[in-house]
Residue frames as qw, qx, qy, qz and C-alpha x, y, z in Angstrom:
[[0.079, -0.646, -0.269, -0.710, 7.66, -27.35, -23.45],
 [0.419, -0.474, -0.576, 0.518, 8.23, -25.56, -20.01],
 [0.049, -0.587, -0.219, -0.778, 6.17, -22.64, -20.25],
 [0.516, -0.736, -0.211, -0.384, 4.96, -23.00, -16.63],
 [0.790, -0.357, -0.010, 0.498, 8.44, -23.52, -15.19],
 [0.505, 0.277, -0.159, 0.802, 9.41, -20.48, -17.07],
 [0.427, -0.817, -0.035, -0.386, 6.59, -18.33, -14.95],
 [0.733, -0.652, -0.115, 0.158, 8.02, -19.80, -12.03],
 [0.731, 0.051, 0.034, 0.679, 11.60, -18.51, -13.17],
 [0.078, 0.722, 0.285, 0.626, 10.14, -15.59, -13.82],
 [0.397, -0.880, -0.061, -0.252, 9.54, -14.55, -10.05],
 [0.795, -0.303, 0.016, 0.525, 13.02, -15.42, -9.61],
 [0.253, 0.532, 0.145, 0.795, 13.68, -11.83, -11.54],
 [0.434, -0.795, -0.394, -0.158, 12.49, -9.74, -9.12],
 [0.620, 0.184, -0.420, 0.636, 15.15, -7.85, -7.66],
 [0.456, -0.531, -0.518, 0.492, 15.68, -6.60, -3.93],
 [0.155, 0.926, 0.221, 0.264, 15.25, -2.86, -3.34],
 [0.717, -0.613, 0.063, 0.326, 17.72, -3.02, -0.55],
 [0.620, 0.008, 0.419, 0.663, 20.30, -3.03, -3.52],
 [0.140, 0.713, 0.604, 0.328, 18.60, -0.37, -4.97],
 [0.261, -0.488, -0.549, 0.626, 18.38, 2.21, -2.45],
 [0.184, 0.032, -0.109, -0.976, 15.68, 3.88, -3.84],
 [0.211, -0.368, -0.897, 0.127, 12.78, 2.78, -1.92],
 [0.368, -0.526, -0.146, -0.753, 9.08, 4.49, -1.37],
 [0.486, -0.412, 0.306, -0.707, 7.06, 4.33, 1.33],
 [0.065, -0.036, 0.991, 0.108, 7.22, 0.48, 2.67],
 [0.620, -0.077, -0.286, -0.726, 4.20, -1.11, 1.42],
 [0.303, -0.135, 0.869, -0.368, 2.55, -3.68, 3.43],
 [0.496, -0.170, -0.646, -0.555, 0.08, -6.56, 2.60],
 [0.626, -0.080, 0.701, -0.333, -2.90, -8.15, 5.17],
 [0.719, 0.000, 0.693, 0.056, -3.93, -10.00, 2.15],
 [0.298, 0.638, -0.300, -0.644, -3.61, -10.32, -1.30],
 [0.621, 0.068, 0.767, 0.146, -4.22, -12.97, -4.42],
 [0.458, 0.630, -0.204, -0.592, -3.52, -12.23, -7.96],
 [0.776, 0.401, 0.405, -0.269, -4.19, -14.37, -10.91],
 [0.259, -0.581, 0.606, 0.477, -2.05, -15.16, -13.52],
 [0.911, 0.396, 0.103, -0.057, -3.04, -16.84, -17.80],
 [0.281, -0.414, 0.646, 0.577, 0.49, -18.18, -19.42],
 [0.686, 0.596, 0.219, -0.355, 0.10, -17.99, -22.86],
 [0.594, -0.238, 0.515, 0.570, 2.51, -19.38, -25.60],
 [0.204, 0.857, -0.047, -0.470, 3.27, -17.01, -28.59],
 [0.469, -0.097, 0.594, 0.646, 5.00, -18.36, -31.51],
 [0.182, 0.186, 0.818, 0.514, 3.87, -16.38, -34.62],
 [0.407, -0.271, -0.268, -0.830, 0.28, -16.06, -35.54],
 [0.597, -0.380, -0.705, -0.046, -0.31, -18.89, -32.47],
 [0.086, -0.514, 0.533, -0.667, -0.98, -17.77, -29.59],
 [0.680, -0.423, -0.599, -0.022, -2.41, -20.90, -27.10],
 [0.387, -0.639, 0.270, -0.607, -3.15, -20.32, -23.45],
 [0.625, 0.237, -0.723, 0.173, -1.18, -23.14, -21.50],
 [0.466, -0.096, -0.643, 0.600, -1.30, -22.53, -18.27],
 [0.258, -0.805, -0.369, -0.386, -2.43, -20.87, -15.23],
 [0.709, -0.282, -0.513, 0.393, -1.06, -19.28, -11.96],
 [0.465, -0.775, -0.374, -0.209, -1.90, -18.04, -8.80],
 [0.220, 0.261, -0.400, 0.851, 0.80, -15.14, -6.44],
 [0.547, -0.668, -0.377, -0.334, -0.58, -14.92, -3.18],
 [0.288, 0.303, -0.545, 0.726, 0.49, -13.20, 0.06],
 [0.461, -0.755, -0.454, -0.110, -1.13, -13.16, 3.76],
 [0.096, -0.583, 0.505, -0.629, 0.36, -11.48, 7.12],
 [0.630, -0.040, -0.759, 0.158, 0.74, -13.28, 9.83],
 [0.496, -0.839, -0.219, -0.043, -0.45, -12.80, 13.43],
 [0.787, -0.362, 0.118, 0.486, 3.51, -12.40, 14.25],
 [0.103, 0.854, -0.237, -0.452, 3.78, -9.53, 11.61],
 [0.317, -0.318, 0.789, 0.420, 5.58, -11.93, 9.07],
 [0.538, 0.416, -0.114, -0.724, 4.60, -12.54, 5.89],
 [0.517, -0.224, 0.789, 0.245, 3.82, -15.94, 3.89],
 [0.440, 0.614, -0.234, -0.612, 3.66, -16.00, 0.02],
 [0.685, 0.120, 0.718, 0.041, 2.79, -18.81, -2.32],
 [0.279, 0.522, -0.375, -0.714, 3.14, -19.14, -6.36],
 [0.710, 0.162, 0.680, -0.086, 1.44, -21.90, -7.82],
 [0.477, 0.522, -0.260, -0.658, 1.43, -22.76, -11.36],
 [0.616, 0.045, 0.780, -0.100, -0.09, -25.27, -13.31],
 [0.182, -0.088, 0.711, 0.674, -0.77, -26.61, -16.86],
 [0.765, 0.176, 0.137, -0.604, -4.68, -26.73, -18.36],
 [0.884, -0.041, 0.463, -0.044, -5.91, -30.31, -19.32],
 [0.762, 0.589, -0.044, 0.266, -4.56, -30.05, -23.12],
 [0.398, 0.626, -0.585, 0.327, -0.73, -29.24, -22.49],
 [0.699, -0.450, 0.432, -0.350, -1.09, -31.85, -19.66],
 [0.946, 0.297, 0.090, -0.094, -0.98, -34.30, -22.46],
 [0.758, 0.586, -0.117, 0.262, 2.14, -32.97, -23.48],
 [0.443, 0.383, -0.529, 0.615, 3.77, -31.69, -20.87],
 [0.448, -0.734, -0.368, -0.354, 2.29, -31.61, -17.15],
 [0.218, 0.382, -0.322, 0.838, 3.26, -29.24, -14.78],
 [0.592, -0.701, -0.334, -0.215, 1.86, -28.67, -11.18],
 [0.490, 0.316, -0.244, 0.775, 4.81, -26.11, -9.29],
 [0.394, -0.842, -0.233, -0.285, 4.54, -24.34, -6.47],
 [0.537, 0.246, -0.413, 0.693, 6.89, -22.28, -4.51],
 [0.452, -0.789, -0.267, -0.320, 6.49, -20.80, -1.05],
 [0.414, 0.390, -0.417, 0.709, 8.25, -18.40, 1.37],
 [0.379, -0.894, -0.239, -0.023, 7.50, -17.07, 4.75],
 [0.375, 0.747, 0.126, 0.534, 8.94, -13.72, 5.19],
 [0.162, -0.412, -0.332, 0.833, 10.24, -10.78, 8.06],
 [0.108, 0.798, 0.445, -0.392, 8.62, -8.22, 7.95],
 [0.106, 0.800, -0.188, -0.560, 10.74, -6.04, 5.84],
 [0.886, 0.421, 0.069, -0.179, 10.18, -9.27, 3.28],
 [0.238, 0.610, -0.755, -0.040, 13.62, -10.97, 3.76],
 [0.790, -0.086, -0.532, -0.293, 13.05, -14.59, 3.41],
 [0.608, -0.436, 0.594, -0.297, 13.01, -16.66, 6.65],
 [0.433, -0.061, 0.850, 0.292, 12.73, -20.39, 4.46],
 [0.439, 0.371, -0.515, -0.635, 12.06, -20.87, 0.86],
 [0.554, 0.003, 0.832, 0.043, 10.56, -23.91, -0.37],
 [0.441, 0.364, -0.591, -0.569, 10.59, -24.78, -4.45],
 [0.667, 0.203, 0.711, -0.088, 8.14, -28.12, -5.01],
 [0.283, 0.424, -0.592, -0.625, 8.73, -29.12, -8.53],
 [0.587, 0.276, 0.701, -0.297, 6.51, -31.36, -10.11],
 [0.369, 0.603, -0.438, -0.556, 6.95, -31.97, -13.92],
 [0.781, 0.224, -0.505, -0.292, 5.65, -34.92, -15.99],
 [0.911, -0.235, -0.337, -0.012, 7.15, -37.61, -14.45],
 [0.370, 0.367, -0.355, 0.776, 10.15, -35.50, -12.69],
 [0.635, -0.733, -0.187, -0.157, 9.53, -34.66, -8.76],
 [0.603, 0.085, -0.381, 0.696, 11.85, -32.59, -6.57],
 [0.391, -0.905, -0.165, -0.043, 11.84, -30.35, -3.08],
 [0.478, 0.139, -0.317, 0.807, 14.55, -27.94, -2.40],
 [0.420, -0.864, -0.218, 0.172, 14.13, -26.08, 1.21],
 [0.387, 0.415, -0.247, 0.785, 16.77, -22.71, 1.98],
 [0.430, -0.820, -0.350, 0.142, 16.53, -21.68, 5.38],
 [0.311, 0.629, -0.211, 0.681, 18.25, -17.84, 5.52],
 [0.725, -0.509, -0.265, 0.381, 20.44, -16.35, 8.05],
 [0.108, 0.900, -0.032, 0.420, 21.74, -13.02, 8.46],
 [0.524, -0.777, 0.086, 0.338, 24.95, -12.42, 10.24],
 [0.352, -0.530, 0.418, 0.648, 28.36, -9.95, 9.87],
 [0.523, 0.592, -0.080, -0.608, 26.78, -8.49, 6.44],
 [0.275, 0.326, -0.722, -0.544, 26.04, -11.53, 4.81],
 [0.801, 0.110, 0.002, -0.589, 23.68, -14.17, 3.80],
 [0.049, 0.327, -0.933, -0.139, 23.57, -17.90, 4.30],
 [0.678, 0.090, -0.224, -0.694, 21.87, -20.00, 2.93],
 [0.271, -0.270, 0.909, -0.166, 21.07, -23.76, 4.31],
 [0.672, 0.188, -0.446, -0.561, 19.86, -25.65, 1.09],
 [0.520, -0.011, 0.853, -0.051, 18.55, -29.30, 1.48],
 [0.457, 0.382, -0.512, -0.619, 17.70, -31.09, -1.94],
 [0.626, -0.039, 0.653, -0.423, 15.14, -33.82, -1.70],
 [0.538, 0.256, -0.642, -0.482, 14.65, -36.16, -4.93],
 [0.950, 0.026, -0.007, -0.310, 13.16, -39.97, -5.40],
 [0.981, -0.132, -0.006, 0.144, 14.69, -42.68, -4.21],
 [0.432, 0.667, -0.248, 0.555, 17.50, -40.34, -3.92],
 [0.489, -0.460, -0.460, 0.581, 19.63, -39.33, -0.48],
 [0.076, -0.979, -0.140, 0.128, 19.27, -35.59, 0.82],
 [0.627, 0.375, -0.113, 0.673, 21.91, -33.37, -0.42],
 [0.257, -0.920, -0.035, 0.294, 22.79, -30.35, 2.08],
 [0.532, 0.653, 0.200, 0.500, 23.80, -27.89, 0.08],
 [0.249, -0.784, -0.272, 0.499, 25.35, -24.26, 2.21],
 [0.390, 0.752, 0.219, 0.485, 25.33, -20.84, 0.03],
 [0.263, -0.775, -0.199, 0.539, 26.57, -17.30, 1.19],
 [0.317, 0.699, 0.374, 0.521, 26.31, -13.99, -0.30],
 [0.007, 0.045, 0.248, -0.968, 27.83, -10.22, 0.84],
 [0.496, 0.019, -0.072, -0.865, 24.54, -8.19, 2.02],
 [0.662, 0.212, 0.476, -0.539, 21.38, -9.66, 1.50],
 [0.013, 0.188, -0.809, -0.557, 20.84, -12.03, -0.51],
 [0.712, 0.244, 0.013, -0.659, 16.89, -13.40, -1.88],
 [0.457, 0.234, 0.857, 0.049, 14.67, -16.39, -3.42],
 [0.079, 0.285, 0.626, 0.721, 12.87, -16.47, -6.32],
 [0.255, -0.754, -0.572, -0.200, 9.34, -15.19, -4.41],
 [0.417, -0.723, -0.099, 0.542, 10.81, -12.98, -1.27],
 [0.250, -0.107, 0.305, 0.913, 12.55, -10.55, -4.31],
 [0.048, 0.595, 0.691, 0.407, 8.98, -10.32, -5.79],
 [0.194, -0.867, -0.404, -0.218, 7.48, -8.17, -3.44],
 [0.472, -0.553, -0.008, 0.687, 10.78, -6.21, -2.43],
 [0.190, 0.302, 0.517, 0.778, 10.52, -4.67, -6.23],
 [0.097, -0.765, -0.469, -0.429, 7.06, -3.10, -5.36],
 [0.560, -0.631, -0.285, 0.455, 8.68, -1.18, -2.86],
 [0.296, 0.018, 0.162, 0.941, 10.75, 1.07, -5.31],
 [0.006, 0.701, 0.323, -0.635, 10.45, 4.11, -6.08],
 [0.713, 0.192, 0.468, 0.486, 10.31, 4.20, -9.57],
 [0.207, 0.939, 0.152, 0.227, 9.78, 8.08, -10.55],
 [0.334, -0.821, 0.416, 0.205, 13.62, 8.32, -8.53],
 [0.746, -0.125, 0.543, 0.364, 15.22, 5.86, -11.34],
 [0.264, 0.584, -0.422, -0.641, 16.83, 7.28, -14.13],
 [0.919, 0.333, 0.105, -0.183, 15.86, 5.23, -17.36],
 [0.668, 0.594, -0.438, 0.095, 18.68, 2.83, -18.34],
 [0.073, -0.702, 0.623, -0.338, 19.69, 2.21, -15.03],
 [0.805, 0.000, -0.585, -0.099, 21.10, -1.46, -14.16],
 [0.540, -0.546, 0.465, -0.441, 21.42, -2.62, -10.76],
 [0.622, 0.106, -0.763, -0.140, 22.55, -6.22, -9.35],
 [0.539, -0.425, 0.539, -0.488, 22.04, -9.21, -6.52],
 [0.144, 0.163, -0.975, 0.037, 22.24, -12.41, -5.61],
 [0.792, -0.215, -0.037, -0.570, 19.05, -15.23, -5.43],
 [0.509, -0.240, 0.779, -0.277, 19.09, -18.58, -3.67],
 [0.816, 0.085, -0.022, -0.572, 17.50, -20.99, -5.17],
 [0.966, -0.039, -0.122, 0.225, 17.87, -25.32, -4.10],
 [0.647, -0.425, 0.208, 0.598, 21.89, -25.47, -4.54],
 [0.494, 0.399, 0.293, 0.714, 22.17, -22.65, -7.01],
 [0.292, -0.721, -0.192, 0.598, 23.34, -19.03, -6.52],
 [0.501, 0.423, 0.252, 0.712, 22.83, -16.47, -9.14],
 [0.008, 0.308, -0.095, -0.947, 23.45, -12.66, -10.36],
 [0.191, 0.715, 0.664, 0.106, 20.38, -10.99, -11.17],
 [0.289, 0.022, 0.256, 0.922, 20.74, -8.09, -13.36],
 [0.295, 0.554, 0.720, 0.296, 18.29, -5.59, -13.85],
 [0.107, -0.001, 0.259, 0.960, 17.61, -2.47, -16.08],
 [0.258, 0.661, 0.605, -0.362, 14.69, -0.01, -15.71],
 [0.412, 0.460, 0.713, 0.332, 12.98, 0.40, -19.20],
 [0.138, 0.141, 0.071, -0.978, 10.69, 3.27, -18.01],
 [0.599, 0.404, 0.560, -0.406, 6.84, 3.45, -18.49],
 [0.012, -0.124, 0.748, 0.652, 5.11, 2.25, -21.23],
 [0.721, 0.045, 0.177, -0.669, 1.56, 1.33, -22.44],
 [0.127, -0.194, 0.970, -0.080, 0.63, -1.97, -22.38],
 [0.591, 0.056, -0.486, -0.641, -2.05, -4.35, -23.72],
 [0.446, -0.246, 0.747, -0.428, -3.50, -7.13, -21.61],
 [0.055, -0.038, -0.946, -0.318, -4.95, -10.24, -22.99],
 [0.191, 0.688, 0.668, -0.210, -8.82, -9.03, -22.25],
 [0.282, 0.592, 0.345, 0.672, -8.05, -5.86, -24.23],
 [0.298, -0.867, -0.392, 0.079, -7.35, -3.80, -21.30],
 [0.755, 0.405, -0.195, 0.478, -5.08, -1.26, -21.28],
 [0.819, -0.473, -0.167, 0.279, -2.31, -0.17, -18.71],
 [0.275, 0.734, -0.512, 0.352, 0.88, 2.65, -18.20],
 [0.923, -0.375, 0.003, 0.084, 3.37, 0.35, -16.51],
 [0.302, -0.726, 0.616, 0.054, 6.75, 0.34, -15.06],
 [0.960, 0.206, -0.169, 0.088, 9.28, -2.14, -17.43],
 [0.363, -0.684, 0.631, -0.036, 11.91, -3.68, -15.88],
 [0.774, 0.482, -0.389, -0.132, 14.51, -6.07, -17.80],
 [0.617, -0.610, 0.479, -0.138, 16.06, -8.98, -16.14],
 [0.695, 0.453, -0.556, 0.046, 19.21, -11.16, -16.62],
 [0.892, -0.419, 0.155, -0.072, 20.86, -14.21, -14.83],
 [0.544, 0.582, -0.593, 0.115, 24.37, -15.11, -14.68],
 [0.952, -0.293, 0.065, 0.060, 25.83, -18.03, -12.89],
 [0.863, -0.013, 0.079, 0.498, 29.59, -17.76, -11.69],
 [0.275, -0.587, 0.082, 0.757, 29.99, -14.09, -12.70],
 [0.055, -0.371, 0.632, 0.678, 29.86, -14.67, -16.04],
 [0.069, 0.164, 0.807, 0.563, 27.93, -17.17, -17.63],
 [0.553, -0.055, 0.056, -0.829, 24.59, -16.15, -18.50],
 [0.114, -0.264, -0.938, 0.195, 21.78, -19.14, -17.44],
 [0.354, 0.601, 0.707, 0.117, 18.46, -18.12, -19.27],
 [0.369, 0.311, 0.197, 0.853, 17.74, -15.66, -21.48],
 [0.002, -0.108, 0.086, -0.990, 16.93, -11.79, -20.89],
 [0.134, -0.466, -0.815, 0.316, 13.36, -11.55, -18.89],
 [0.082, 0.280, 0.104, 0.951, 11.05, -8.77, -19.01],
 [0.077, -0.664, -0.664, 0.336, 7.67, -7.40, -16.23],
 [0.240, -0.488, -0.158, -0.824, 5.49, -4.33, -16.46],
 [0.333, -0.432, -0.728, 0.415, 4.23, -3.06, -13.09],
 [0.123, 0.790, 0.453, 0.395, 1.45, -0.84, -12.83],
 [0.179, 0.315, -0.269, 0.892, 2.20, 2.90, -11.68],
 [0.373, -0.714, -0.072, -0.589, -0.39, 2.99, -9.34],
 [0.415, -0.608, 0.512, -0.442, 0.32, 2.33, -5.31],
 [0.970, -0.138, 0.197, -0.042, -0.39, -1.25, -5.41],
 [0.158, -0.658, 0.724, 0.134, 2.64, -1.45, -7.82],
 [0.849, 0.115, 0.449, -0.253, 0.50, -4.85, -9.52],
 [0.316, -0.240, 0.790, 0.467, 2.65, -7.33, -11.84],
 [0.681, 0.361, 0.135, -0.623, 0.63, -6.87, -14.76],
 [0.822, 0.556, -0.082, -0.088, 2.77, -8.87, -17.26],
 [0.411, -0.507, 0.650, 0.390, 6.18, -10.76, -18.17],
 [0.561, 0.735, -0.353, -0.145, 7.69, -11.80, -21.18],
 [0.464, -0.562, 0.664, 0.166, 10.24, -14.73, -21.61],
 [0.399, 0.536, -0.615, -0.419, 11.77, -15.80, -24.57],
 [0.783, -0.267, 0.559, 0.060, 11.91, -19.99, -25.06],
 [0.588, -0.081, 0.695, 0.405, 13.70, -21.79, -27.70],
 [0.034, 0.319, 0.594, 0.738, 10.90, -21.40, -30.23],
 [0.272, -0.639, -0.629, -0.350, 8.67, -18.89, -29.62],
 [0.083, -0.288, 0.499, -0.813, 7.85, -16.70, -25.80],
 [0.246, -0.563, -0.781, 0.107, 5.80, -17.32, -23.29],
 [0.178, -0.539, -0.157, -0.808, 3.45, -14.29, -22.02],
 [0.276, -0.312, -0.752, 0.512, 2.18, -14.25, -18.38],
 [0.193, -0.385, -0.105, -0.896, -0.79, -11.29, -18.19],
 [0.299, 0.142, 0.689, -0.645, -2.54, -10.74, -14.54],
 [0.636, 0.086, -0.179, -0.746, -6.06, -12.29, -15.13],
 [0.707, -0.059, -0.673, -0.209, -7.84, -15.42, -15.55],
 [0.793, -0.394, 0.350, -0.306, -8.50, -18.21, -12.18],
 [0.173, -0.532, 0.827, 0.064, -5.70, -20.53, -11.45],
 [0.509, 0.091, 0.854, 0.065, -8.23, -23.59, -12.72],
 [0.610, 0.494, 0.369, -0.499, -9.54, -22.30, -15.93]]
């Protein structure tokens, strides 16, 4: 049961605006920390598994650095404990500068660093893959254009302009992540209302996301966010299918409760 590994997949949806080119006014953060309950859904169950915690600062240097933590509560500790946490530090115009993915699952433990690089329009990527009692793997990606992590795409989305997308339209790009390079697909929904898990309610930008690995294969299943329409542009909610059942992510709760 990886319900807090699929949040963390989740911010790996996020696609660049760059690719897009239909971008508002840039939006800047000095600080910012939003909250996060996972809930699992199967049915008439719904259990609250997890917590976790998006957080961005500026830097005295104008750069930005952004953490995603996510963690199990004590009862799906038993069964499955989770304690993840991914962190980027940014340019300014929130291409990634190094990525770092700390995994930390039951009895599983692994660090993949990407340090990006930008020359002759393209992206490289200089993975290292750290494991137990294991040697380092160096790992080198590259991507036409620009290419993203799973966190640095997050906060290039709140940048669109979404009242300039026609509904149905699908855009792609490319993410980093350890030694793996996918295609990230994704299709704006249009607005919808929305329900939050305190019973608040929300019009929100939906945006559907899909991975493929290789061109082709696909490598998890179809993703889904709501982001509110006001300026901030706030992730209110995701959606991700698992085996049995979905998980739910809704903005709220404190990363220990």
């Amino acid at each position: 049961m990886k319900m807090t590994h699929k949040f963390m997949t989740l911010a790996a949806t996020i696609v660049a605006a760059w690719l897009l080119t239909i971008s508002a006014q840039a939006r800047s953060y000095t600080k910012e920390t939003l909250n996060y309950q996972i809930v699992y859904h199967w049915g008439v169950i719904w259990k609250h598994a997890g917590n976790a915690q998006l957080s961005v600062h500026r830097t005295a240097a104008g750069n930005y650095n952004a953490q995603l933590v996510a963690r199990t509560r004590s009862w799906a500790d038993k069964i499955y404990k989770v304690r993840d946490t991914l962190k980027v530090s940014m340019n300014p115009d929130f291409t990634p500068i190094k990525y770092d993915k700390i995994t930390h699952e039951k009895s599983y433990f692994a660090h993949d660093v990407v340090k990006f690089s930008y020359a002759d329009g393209k992206t490289t990527g200089r993975c290292s893959r750290f494991r137990k009692d294991k040697p380092t793997v160096n790992i080198t990606l590259q991507s036409p254009g620009k290419a993203y992590d799973m966190l640095s795409v997050f906060y290039m989305l709140r940048n669109l302009d979404f009242e300039r997308i026609p509904i149905g339209k699908t855009y792609t790009t490319t993410v980093f992540s350890g030694k793996t390079k996918e295609t990230l697909t994704i299709t704006y929904k249009g607005v919808q209302d929305i329900k939050l898990r305190d019973g608040s309610k929300h019009n929100a930008f939906h945006v559907q996301f899909s991975f493929t690995q290789d061109g082709r294969k696909k490598s998890s299943d179809d993703l889904d966010t709501w982001l509110s329409t006001g300026e901030a542009r706030v992730p209110l909610m995701f959606v991700g299918k698992l085996p049995i059942g979905e998980v739910r992510c809704y903005l709220g709760g404190k990363l220990n409760d």
